[in-house]
Biotite code that builds the C-alpha atoms (Angstrom):
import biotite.structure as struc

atoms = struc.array([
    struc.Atom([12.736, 40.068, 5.828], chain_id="A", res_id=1, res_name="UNK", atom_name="CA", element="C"),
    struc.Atom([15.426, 38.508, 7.760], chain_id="A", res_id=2, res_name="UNK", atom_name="CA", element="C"),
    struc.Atom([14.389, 35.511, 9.489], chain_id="A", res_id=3, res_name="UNK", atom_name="CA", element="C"),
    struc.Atom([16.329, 36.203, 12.468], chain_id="A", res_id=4, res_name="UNK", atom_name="CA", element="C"),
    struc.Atom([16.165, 39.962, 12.360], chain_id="A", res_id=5, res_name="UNK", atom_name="CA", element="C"),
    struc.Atom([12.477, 39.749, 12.546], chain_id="A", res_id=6, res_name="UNK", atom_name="CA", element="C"),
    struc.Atom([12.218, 37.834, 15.778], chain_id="A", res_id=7, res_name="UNK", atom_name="CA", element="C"),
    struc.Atom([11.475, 39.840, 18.902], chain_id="A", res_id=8, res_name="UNK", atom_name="CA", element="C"),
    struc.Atom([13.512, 39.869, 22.377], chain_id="A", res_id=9, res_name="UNK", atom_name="CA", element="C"),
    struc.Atom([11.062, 39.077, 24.985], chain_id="A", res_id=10, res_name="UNK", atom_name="CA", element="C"),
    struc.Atom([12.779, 41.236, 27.878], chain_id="A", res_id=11, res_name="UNK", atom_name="CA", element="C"),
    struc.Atom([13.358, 39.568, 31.095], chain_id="A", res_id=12, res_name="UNK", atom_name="CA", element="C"),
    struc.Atom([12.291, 40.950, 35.037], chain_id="A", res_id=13, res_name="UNK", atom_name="CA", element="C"),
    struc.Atom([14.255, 43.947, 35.835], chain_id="A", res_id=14, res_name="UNK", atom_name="CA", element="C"),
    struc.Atom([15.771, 44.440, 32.667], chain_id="A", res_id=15, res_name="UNK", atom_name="CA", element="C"),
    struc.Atom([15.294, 48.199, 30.459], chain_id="A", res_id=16, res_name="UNK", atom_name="CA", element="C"),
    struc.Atom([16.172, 49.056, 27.333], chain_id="A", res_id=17, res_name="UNK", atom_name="CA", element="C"),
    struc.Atom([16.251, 52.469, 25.946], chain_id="A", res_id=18, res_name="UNK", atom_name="CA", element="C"),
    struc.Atom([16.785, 53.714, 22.516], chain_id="A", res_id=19, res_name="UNK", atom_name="CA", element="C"),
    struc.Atom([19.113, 56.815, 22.869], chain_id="A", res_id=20, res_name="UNK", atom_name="CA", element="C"),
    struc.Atom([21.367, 58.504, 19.598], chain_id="A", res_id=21, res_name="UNK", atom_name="CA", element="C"),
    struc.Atom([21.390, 56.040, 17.438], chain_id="A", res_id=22, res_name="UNK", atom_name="CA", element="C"),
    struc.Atom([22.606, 53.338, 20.340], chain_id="A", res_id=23, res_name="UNK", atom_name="CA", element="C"),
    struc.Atom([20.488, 50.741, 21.932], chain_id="A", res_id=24, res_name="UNK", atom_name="CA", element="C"),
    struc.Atom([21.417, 50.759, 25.497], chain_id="A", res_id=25, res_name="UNK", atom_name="CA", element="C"),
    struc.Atom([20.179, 47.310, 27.863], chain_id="A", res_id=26, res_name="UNK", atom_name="CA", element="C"),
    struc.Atom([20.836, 47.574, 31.593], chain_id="A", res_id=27, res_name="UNK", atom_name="CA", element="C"),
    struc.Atom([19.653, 45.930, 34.701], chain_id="A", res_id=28, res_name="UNK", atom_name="CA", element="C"),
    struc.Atom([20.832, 46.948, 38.226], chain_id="A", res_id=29, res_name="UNK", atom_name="CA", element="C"),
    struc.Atom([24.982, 48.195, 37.776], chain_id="A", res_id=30, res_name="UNK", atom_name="CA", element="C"),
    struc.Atom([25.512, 46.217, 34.284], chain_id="A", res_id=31, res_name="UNK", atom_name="CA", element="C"),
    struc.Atom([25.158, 48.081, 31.096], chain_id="A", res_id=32, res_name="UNK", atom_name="CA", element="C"),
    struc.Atom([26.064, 47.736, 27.740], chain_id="A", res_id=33, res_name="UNK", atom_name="CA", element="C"),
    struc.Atom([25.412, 49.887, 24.526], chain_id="A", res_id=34, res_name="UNK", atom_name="CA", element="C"),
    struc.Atom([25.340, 48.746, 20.888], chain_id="A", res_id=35, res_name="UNK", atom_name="CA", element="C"),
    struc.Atom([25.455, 50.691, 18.213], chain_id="A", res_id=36, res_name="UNK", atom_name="CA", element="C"),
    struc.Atom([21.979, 50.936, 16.211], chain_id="A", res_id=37, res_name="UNK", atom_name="CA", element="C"),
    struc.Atom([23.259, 51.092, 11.959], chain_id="A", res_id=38, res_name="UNK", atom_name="CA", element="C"),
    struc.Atom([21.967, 53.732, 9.641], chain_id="A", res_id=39, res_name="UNK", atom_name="CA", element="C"),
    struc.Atom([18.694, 52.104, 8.269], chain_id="A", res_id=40, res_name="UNK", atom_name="CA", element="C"),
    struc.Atom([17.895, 49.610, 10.846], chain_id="A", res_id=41, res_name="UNK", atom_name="CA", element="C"),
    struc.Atom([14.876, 51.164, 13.587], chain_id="A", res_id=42, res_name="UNK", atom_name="CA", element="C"),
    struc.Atom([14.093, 49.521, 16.860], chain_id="A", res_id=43, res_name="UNK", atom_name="CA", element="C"),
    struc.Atom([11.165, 49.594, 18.870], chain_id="A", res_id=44, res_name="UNK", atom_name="CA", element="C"),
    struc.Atom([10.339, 48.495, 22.586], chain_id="A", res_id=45, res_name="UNK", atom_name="CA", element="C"),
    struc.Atom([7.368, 47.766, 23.098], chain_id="A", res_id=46, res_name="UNK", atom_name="CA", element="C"),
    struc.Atom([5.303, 45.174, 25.179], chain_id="A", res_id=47, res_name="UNK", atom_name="CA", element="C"),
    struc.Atom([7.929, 43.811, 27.391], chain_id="A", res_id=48, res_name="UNK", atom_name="CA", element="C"),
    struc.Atom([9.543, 42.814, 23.493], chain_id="A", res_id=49, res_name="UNK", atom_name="CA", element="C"),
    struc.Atom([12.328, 44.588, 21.677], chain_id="A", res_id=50, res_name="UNK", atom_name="CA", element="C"),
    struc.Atom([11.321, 44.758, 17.250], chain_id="A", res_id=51, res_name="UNK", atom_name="CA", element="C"),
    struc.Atom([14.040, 45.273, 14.595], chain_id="A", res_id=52, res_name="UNK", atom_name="CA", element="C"),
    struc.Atom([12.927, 46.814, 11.232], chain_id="A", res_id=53, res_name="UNK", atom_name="CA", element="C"),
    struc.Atom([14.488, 48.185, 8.011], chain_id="A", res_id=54, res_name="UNK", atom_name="CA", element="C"),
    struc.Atom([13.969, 51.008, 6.051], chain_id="A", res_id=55, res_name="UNK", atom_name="CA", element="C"),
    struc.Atom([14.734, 49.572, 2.280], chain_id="A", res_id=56, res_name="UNK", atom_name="CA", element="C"),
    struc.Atom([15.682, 45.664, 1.547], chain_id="A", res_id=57, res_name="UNK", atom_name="CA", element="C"),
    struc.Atom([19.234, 46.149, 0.144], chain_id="A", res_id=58, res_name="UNK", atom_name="CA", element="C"),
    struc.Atom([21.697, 43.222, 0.620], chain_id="A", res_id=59, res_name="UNK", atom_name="CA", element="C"),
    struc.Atom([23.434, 45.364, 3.232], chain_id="A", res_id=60, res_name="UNK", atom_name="CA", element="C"),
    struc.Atom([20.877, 46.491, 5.268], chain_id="A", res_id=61, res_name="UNK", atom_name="CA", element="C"),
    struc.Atom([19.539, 42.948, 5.197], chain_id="A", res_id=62, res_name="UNK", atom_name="CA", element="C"),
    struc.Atom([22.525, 41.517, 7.289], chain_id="A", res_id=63, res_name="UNK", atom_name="CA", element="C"),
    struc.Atom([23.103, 44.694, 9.563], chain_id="A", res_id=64, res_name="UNK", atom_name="CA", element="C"),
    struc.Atom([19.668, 43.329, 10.121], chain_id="A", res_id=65, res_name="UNK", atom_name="CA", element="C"),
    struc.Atom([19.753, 40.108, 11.651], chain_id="A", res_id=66, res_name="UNK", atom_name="CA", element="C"),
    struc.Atom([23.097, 41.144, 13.108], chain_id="A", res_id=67, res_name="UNK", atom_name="CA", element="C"),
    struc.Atom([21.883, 43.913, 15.127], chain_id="A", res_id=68, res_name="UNK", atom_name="CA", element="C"),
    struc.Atom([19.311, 41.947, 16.397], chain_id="A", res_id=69, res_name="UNK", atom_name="CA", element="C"),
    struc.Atom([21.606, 39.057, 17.380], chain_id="A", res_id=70, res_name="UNK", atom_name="CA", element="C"),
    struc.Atom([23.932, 41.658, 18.870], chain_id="A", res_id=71, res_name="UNK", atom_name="CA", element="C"),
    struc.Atom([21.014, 42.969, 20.974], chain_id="A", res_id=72, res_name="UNK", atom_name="CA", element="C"),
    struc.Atom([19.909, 39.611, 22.169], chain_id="A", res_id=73, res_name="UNK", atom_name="CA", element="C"),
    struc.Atom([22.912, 38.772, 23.702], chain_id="A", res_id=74, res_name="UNK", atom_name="CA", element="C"),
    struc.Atom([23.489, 41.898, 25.697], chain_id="A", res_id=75, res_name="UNK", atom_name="CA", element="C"),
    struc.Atom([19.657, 41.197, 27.053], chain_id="A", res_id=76, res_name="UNK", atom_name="CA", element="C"),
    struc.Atom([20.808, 37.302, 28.354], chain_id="A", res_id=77, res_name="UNK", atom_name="CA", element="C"),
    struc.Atom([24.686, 38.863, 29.427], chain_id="A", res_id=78, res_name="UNK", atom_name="CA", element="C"),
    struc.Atom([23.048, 41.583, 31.416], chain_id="A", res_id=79, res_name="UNK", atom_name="CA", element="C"),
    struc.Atom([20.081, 39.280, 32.753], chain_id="A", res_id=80, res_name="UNK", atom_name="CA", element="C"),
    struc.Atom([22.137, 35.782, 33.040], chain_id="A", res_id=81, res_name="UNK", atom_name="CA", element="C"),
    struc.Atom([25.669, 36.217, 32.120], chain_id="A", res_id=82, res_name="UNK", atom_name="CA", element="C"),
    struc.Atom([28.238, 34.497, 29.952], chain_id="A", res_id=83, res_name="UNK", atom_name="CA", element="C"),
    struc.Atom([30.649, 32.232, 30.948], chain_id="A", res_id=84, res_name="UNK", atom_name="CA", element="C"),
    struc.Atom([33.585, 29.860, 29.352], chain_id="A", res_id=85, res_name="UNK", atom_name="CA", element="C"),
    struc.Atom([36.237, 27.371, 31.183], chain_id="A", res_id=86, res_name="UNK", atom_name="CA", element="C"),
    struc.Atom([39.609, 27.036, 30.701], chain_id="A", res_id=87, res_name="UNK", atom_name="CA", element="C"),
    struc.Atom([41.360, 23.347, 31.811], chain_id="A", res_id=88, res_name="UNK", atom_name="CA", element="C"),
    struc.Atom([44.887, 23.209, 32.405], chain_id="A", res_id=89, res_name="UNK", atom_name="CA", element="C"),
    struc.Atom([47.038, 20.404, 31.956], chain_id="A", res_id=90, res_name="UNK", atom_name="CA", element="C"),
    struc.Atom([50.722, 19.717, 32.083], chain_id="A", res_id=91, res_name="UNK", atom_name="CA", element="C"),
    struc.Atom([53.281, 18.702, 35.639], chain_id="A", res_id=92, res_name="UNK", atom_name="CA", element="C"),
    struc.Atom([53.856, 22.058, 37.316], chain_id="A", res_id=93, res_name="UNK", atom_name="CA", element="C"),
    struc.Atom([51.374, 24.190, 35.363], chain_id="A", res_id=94, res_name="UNK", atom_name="CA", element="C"),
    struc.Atom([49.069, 25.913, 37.408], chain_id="A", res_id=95, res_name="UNK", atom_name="CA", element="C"),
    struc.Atom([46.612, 29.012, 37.986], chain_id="A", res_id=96, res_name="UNK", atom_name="CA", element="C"),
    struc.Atom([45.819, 31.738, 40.528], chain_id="A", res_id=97, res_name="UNK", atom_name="CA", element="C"),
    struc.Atom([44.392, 34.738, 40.761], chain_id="A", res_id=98, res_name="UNK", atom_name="CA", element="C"),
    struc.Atom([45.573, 37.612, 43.000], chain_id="A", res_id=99, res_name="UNK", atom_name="CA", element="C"),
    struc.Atom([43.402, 40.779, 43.153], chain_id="A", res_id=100, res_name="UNK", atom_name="CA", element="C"),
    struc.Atom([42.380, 41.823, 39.196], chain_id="A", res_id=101, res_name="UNK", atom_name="CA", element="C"),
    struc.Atom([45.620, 39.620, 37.850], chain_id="A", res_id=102, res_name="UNK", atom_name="CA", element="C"),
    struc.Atom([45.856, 36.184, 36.581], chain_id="A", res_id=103, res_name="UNK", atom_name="CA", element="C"),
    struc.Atom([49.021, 34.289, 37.772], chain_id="A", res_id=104, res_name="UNK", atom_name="CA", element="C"),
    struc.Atom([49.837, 31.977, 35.619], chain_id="A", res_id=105, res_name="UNK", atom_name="CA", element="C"),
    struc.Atom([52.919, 29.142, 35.715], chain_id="A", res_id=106, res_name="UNK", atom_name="CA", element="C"),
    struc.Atom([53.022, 27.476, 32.380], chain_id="A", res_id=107, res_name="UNK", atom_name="CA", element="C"),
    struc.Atom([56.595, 25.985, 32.438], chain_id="A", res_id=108, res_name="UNK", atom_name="CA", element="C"),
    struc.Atom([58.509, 29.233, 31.167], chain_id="A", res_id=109, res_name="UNK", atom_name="CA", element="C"),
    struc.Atom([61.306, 30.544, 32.826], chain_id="A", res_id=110, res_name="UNK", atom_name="CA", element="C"),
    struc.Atom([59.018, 33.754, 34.352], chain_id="A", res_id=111, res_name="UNK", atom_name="CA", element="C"),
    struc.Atom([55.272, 33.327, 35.782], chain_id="A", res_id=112, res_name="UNK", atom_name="CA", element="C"),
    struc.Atom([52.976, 35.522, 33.355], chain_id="A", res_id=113, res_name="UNK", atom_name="CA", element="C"),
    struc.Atom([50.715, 37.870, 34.752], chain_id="A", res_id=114, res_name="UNK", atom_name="CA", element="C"),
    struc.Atom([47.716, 38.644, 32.940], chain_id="A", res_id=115, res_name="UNK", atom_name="CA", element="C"),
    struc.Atom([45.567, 41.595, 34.363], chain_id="A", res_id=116, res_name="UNK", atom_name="CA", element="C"),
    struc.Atom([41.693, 41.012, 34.244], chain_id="A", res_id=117, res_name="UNK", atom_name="CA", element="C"),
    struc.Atom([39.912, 43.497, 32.064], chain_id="A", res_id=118, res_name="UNK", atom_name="CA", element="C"),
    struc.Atom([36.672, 45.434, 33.437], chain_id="A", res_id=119, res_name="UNK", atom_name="CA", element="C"),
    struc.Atom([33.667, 43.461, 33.385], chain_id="A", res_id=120, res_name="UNK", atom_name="CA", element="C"),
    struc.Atom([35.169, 40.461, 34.129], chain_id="A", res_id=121, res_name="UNK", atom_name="CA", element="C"),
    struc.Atom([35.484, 37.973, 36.997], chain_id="A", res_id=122, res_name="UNK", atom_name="CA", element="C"),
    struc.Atom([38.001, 34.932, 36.699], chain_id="A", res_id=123, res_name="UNK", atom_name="CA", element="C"),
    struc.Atom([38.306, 31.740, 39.279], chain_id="A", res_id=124, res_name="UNK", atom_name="CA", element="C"),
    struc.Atom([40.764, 29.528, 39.425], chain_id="A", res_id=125, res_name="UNK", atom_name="CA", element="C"),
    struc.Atom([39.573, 25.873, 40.823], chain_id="A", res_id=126, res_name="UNK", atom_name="CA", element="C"),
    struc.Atom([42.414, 23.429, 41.908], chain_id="A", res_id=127, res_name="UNK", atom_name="CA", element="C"),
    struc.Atom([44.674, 25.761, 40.287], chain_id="A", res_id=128, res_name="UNK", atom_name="CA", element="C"),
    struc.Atom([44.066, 23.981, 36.479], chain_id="A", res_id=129, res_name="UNK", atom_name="CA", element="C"),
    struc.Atom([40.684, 25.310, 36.476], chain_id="A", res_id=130, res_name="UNK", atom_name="CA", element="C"),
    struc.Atom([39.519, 28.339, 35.043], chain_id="A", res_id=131, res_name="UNK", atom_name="CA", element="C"),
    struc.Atom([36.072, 29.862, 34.712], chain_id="A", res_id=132, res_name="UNK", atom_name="CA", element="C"),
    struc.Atom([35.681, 33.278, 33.433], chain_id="A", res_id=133, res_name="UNK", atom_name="CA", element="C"),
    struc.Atom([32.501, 35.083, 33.094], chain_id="A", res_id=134, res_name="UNK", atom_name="CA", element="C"),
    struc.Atom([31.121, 38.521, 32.301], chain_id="A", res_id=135, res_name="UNK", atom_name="CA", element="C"),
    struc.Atom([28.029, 40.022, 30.645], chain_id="A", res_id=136, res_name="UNK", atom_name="CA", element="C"),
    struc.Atom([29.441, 40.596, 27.377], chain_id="A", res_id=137, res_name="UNK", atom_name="CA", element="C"),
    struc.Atom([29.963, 37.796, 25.307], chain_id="A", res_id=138, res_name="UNK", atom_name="CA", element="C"),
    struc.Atom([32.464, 38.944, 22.831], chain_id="A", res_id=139, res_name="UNK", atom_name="CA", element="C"),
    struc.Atom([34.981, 40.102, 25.887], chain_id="A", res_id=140, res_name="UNK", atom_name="CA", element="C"),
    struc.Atom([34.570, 36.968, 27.752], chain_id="A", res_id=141, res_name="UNK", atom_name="CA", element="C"),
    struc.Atom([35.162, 35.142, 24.393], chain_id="A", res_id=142, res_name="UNK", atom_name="CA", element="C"),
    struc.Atom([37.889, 37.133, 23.809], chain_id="A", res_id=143, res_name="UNK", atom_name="CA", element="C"),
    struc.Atom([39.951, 37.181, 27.295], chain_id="A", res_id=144, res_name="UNK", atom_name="CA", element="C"),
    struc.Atom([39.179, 33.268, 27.189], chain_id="A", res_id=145, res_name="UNK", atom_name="CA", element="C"),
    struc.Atom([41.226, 33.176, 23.707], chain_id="A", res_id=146, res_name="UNK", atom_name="CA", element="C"),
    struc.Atom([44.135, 35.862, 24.750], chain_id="A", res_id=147, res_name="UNK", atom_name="CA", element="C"),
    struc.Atom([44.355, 33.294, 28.048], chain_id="A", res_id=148, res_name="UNK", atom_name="CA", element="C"),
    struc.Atom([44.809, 29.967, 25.861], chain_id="A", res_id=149, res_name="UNK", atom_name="CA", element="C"),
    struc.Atom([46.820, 31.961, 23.345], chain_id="A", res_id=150, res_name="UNK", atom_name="CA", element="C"),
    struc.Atom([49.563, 32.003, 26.207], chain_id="A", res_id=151, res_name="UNK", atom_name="CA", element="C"),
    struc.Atom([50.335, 28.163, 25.843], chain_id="A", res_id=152, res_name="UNK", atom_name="CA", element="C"),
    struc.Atom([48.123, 26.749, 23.135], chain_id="A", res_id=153, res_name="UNK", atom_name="CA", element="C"),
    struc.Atom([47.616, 22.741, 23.596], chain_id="A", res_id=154, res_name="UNK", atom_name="CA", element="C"),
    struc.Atom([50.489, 20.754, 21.734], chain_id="A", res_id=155, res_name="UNK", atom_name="CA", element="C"),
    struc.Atom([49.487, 17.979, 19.654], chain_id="A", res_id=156, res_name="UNK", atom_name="CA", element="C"),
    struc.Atom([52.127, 15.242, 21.280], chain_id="A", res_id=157, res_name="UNK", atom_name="CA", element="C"),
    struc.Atom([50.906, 15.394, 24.985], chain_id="A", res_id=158, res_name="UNK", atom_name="CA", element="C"),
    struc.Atom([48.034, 17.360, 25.366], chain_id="A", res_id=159, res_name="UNK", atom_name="CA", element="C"),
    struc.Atom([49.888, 20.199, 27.495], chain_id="A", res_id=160, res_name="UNK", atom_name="CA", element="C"),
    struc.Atom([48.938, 23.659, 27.488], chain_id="A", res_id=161, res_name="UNK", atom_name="CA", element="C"),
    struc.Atom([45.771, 25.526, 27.985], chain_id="A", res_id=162, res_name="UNK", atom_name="CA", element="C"),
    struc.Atom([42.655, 23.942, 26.185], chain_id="A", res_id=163, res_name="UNK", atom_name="CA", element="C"),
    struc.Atom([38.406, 24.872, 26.630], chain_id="A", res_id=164, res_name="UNK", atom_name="CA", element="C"),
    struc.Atom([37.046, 22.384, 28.633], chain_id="A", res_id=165, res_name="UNK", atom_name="CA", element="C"),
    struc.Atom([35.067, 20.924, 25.700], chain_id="A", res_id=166, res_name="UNK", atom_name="CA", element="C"),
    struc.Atom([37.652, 21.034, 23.120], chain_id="A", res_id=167, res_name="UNK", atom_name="CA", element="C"),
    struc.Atom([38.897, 17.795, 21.722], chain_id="A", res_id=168, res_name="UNK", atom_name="CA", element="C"),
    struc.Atom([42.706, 17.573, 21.034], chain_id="A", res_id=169, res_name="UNK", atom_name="CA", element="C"),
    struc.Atom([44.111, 15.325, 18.210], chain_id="A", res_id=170, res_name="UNK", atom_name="CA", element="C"),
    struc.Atom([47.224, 13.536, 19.389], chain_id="A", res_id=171, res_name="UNK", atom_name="CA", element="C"),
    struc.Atom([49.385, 13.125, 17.163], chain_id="A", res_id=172, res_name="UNK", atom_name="CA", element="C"),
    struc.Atom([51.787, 10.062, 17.373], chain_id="A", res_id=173, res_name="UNK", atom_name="CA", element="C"),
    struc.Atom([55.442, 10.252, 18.589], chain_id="A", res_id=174, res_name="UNK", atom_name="CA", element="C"),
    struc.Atom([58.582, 8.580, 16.750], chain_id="A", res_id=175, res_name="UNK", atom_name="CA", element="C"),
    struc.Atom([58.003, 5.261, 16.053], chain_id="A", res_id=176, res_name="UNK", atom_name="CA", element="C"),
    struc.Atom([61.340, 4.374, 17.876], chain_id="A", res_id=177, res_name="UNK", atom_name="CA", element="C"),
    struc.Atom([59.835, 5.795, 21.087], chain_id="A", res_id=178, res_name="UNK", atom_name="CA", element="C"),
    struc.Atom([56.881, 3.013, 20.799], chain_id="A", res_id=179, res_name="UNK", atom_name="CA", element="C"),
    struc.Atom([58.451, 0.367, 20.233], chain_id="A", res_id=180, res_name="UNK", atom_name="CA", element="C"),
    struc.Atom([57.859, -0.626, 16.095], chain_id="A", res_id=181, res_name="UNK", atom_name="CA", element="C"),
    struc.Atom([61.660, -0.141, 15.413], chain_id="A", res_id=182, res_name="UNK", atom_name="CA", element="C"),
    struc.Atom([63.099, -1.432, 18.392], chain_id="A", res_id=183, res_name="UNK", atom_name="CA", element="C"),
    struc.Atom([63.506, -5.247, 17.249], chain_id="A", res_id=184, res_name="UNK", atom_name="CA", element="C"),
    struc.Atom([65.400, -4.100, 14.161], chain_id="A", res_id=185, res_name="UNK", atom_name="CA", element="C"),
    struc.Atom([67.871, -1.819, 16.170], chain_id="A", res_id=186, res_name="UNK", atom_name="CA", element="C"),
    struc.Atom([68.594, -4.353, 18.440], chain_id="A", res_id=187, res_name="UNK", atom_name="CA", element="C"),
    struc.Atom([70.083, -7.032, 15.819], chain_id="A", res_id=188, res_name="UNK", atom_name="CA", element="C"),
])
């Protein structure tokens, strides 16, 4: 058996799950999202837990396995607590706001982009290089969080762009005239 796969999802207060045409469907209050259930994988709620099984013990079926059941725990935590991921962003002049469902962004181009929020999913902008967004899903908010930093990617000399707040960027060093190690020589 899968070691994951085999691991039940203790549902949370308030949250249902229901097992409808071959889709596994976890909602609580407005938020709902549906994943798909594969050919040979069965689910059961039962007992305030949600249990995975599989009909044969095929390689395939194995991983559609654990993945189903991974897949499934995450919409139970996005619908019951949420996802979230923050965006930092640094550079003179770049900044962030957000103006009904679209992101306004200034990231030293000669045109501000405008990047309209998908369903699902709120965005803040805090000191205008600040940016949390959150949803229940965890692959969208993963997702818009990449498409945002794919706009102006962090470059390697100073740091500017749009980086995750707990990314690490390698600096890489300039020209060694800027710092100083060739300056004696030029000089003379």
């Amino acid at each position: 058996m899968s070691r994951i796969g085999r691991q039940p999802i203790s549902l949370p207060a308030g949250v249902q799950v229901k097992v409808e045409r071959r889709q596994v469907v976890v909602e609580k209050g407005k938020v709902s999202i549906a994943n798909p259930l594969p050919a040979g994988i069965r689910c059961a709620v039962e007992g305030g837990a949600i249990q995975f099984s599989r009909e044969a013990d095929n390689r395939q079926l194995r991983a559609l396995h654990g993945l189903t059941r991974a897949l499934v725990a995450n919409a139970v935590k996005g619908v019951h607590e949420g996802f979230s991921r923050d965006l930092e962003i640094v550079g003179i002049g770049y900044k962030a706001q957000v103006a009904g469902r679209v992101l306004q962004l200034a990231l030293g181009y000669s045109h501000p982009i405008e990047y309209p929020i998908p369903d699902g999913i709120e965005i803040k902008a805090d000191k205008q290089v600040r940016l949390t967004i959150t949803g229940a899903d965890r692959q969208k908010v993963g997702q818009v969080a990449a498409e945002i930093r794919g706009l102006r990617p962090p470059e390697p000399y100073k740091g500017k762009g749009i980086k995750y707040v707990d990314e690490i960027i390698k600096k890489k060093a300039g020209k060694a005239g800027k710092t100083g190690a060739g300056a004696g020589a030029a000089g003379a």
